[in-house]
C-alpha positions in Angstrom: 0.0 0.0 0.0 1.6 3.1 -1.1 1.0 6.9 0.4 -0.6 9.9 -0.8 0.4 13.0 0.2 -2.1 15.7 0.6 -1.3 19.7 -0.3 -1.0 21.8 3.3 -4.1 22.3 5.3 -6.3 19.6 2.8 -6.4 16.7 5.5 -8.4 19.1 7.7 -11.9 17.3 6.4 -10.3 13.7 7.0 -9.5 15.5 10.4 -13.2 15.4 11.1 -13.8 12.4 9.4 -15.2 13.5 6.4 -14.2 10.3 3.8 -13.7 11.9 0.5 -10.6 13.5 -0.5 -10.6 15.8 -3.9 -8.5 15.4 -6.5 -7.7 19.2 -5.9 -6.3 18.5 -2.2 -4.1 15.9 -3.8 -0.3 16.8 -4.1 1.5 13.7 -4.9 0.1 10.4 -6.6 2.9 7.4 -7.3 2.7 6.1 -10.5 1.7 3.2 -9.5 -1.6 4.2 -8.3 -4.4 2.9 -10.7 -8.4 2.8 -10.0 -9.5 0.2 -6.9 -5.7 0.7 -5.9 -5.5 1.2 -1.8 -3.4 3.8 -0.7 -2.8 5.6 2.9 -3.5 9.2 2.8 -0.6 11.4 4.9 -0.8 15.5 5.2 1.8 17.6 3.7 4.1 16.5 6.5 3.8 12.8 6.0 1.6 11.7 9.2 -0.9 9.6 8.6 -5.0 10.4 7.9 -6.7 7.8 6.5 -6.8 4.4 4.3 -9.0 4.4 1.2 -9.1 3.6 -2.3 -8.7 6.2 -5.4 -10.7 6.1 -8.5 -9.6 9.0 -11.7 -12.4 11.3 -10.5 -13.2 14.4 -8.7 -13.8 12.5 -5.6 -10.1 10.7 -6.1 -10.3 8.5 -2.8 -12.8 7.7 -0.8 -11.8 6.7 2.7 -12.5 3.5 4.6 -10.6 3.8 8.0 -9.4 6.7 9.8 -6.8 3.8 11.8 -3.7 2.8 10.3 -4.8 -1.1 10.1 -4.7 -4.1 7.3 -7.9 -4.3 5.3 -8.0 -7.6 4.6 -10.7 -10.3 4.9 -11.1 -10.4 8.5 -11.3 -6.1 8.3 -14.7 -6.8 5.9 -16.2 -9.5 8.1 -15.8 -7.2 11.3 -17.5 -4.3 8.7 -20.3 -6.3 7.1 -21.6 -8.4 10.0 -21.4 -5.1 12.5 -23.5 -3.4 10.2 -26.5 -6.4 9.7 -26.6 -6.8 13.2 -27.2 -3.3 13.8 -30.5 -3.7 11.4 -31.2 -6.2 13.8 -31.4 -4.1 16.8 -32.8 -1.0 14.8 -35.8 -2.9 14.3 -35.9 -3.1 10.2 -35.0 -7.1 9.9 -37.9 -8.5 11.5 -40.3 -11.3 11.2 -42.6 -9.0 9.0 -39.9 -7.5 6.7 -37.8 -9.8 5.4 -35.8 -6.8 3.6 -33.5 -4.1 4.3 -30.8 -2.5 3.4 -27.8 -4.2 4.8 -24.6 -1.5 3.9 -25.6 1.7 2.8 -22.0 3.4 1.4 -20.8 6.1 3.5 -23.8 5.6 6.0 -21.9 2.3 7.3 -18.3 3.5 6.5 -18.1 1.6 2.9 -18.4 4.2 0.3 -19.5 3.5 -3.1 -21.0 0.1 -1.9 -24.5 -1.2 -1.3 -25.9 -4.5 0.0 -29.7 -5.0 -0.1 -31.6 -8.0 1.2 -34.4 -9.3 -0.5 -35.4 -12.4 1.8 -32.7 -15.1 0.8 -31.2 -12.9 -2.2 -28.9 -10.7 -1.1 -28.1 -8.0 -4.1 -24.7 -6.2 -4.2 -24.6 -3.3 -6.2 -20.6 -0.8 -6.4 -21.0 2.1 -7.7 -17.4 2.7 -8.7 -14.6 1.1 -9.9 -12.8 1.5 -6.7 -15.2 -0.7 -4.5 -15.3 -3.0 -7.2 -11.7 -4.0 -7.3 -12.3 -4.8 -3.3 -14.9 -7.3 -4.4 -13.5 -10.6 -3.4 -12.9 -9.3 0.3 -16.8 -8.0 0.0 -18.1 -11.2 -0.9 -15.7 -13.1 2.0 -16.9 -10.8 4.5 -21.0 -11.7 2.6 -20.2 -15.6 2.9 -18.9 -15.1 6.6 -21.4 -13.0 7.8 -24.1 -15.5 6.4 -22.8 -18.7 8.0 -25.2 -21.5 8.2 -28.0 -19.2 6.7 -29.5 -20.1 2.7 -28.5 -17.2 0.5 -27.9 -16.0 -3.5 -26.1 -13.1 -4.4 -26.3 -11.0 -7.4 -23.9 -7.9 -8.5 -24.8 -5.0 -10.2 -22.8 -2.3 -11.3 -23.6 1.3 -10.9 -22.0 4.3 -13.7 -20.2 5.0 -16.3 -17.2 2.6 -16.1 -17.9 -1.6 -16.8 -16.2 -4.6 -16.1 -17.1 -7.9 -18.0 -15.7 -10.2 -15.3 -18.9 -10.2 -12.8 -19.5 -14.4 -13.1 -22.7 -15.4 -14.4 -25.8 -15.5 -12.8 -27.9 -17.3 -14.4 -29.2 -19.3 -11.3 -30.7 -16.2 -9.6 -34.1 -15.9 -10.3 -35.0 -12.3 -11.9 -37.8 -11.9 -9.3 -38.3 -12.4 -5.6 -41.2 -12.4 -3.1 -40.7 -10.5 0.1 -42.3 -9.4 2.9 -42.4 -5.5 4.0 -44.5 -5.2 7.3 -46.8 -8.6 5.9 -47.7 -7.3 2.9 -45.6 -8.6 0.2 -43.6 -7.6 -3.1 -42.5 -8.4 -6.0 -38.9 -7.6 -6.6 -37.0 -8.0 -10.4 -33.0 -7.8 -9.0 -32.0 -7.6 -12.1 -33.4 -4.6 -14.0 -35.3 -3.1 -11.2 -34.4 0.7 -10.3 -31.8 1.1 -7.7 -31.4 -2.7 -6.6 -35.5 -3.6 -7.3 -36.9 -1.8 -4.0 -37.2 1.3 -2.7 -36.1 0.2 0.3 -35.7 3.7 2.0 -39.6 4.5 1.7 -40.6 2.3 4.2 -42.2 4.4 7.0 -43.5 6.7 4.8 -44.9 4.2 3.3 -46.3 3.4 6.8 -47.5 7.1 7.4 -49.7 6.7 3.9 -51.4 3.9 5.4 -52.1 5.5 8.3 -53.6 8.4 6.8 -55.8 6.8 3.8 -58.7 5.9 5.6 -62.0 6.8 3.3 -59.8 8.8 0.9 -59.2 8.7 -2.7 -55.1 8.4 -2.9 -53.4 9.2 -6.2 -49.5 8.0 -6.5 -47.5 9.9 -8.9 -44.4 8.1 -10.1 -45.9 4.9 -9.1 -42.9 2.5 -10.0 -43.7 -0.8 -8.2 -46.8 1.1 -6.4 -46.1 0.4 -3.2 -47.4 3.6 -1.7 -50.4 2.1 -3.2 -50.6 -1.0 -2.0 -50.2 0.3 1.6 -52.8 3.0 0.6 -55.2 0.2 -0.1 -54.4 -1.6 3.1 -54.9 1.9 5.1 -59.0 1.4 4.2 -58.5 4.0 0.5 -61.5 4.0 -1.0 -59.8 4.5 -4.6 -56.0 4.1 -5.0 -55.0 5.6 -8.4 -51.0 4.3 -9.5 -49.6 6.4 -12.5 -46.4 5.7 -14.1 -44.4 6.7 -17.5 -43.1 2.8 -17.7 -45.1 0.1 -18.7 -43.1 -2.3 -17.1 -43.9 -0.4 -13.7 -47.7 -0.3 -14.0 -47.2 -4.1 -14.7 -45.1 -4.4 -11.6 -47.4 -2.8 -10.0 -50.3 -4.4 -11.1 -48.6 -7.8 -10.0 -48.3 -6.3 -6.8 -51.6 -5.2 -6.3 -53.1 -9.0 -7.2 -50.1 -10.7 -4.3 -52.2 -8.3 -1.9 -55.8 -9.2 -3.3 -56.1 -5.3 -4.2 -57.3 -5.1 -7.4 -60.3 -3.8 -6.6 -60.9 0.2 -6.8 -57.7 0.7 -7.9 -57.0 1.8 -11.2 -53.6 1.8 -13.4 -52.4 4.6 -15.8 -49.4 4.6 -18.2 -49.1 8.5 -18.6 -46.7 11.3 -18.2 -46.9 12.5 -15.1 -46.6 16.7 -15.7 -49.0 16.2 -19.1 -51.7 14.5 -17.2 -51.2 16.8 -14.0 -51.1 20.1 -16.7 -54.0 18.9 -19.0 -55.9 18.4 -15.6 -56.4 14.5 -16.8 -56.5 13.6 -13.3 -59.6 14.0 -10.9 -59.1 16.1 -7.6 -57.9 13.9 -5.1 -57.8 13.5 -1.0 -54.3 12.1 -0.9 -51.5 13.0 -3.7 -48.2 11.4 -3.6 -45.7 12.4 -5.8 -42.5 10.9 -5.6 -40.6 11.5 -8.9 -36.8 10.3 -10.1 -33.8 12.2 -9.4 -34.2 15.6 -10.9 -30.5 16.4 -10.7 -28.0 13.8 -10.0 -24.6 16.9 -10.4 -24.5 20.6 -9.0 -24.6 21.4 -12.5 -28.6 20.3 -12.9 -29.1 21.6 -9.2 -30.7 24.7 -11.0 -33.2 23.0 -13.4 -34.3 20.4 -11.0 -35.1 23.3 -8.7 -37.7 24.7 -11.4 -39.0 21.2 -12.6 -39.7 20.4 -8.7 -41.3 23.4 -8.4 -43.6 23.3 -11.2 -44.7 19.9 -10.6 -45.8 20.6 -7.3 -47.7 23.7 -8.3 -49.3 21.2 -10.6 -49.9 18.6 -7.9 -51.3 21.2 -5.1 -54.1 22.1 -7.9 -55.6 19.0 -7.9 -55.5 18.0 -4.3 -59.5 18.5 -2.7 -59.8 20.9 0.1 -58.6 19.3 3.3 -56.6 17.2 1.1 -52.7 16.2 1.7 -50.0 16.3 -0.5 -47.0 14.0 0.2 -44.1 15.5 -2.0 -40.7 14.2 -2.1 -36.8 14.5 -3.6 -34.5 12.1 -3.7 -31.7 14.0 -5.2 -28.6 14.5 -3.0 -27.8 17.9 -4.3 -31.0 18.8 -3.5 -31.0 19.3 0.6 -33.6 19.8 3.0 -33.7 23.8 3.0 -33.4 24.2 -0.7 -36.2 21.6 -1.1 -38.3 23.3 1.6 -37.9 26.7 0.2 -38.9 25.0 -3.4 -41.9 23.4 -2.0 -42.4 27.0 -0.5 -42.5 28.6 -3.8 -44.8 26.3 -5.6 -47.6 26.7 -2.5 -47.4 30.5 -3.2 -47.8 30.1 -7.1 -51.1 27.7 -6.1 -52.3 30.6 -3.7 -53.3 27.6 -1.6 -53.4 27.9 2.6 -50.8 24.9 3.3 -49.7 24.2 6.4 -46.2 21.6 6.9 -47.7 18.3 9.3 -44.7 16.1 8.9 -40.8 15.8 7.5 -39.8 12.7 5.7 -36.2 11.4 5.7 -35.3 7.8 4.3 -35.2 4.6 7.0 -33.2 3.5 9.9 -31.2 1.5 7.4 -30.2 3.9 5.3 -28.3 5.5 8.0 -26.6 8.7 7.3 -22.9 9.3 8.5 -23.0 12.1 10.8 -19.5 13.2 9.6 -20.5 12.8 5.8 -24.4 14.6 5.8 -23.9 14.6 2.4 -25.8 10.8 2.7 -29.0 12.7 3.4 -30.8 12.1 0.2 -34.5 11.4 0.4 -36.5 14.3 1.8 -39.9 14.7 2.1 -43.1 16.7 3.5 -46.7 15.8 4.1 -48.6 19.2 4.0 -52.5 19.7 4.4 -53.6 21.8 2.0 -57.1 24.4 2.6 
């Protein structure tokens, strides 16, 4: 393991255990440095920081242990199975849910990697190149963890980069049945959007149930309509499931029949801000919109902010007096405030009295690094509308 040494003053973030280092802070890289390669991380006057791996990117190395240790096999195990028993305790791998999210990047010290479980299947998914070329110390650390319990794993890679040596995988099944608080799911770990769950919408999912009683509910950006089916179970008297992608409305249409709730609820294959602007849609109790990343650099920030806030002036128009609408953003360089304040704009463009009854984040097993709040993605609001 070879070091890199940091310009003066740039280990201050590592300092407070922030795990990215820039490729700006960076003063010296050996040669022999490639992507995936592990190096230790010293300040300008050669003491020690940090031990991570470095990728050819803005983010160059993304840190995985502020102590000066090996990170070998036994370095992942200690990782992997402190982190699923934690779900354990934190009450999100239960009897009733038979799926969580097991490491959620820098949320449990492991950037760039996820590990979902779906029941039995366990879903691995890097996101760069640089967790990738730790793989085989990953899936150790998977197989130790697991001991004595049935399991399949299946890889996915996340971005712009490939590798063609992930082995075949033919014997996972595409699809898998869970269980999220007894209702179940189908789950495609294959093709499905992040690993095939939204995994991170669980209590809010909860809160929609909660609150559907005798209302018509209408969910925006369907995708496997699990907002709906909870709706349904929460006594709805119509749920309404709108998505772009036929495959969703078929996902969630399969869904739906697993939970014997095909009755009063109806399936649209639409765009979302044509049906919401060309007032398609019926005024509704409960609206849930819960679109795709708008912006996914700083460089989109901008645009994102105006396409948020013109579908939720859209969305407020067609919620019925009394009415809620459940709004949310899952785009990191979107944070609370700015997301607030957009939310804020688009209630003042529907001249609508709103008032703010709840703030969504994403679930106890998508923890967010205290030192790295960049991991505070989802964000959400429930807000009654006059």
């Amino acid at each position: 393991m070879v070091d890199v040494t940091l310009k003066r003053g740039k280990e201050k973030p590592i300092r407070r255990y922030h795990p990215w280092v820039f490729s700006g802070a960076i003063a010296n890289i050996p040669s022999s440095v490639n992507a995936g390669s592990l190096v230790r991380v010293c300040n300008a006057n050669g003491l020690f920081c940090g031990i991570g791996y470095y990728t050819d990117s803005s983010i160059s190395i993304r840190i995985i242990s502020f102590e000066d240790q090996a990170i070998d096999i036994s370095f992942w195990s200690k990782l992997l199975a402190k982190a699923y028993q934690k779900r354990t305790s934190w009450g999100v791998h239960t009897k009733r849910t038979n799926a969580f999210r097991w490491i959620h990047g820098e949320g449990d010290n492991i950037p760039g990697l996820i590990i979902d479980v779906y029941d039995t299947t366990i879903v691995v998914q890097y996101h760069n190149e640089g967790i990738y070329a730790l793989r085989s110390m990953v899936l150790a650390g998977i197989e130790k963890t697991m001991d004595g319990l049935p399991y399949s794993i299946h890889e996915r890679i996340v971005g712009t980069w490939e590798s063609n040596d992930i082995a075949p995988q033919k014997a996972i099944e595409p699809e898998v049945i869970i269980k999220e608080n007894d209702l179940d799911f189908c789950v495609n770990v294959h093709s499905g959007q992040k690993t095939g769950f939204f995994l991170d919408q669980r209590d809010n999912r909860s809160y929609v149930q909660s609150i559907s009683m005798g209302k018509d509910v209408c969910n925006l950006f369907c995708y496997t309509g699990a907002f709906s089916i909870y709706a349904h179970r929460g006594g709805a008297t119509k749920v309404t499931s709108v998505d772009i992608s036929d495959e969703a409305i078929a996902q969630s249409k399969k869904n739906a029949a697993l939970n014997n709730q095909n009755e009063n609820h109806e399936f649209l294959v639409a765009d979302v801000m044509k049906i919401l602007e060309n007032n398609t849609l019926e005024p509704t109790d409960i609206m849930i919109v819960d679109p795709p990343a708008f912006a996914k650099s700083q460089k989109k920030k901008h645009n994102a902010v105006k396409a948020y806030q013109r579908l939720n002036v859209a969305a407020l128009r067609l919620v019925k007096p009394g009415g809620r609408l459940l709004t949310f953003s899952c785009s990191q360089v979107i944070d609370p405030y700015l997301f607030e304040n957009t939310i804020r704009s688009a209630a003042i463009i529907s001249g609508r009295n709103i008032q703010i009854l709840k703030y969504f984040s994403q679930g106890a097993d998508h923890p967010v690094n205290i030192y790295c709040p960049e991991g505070h993605y989802l964000k959400g609001l429930s807000l009654y509308v006059e």
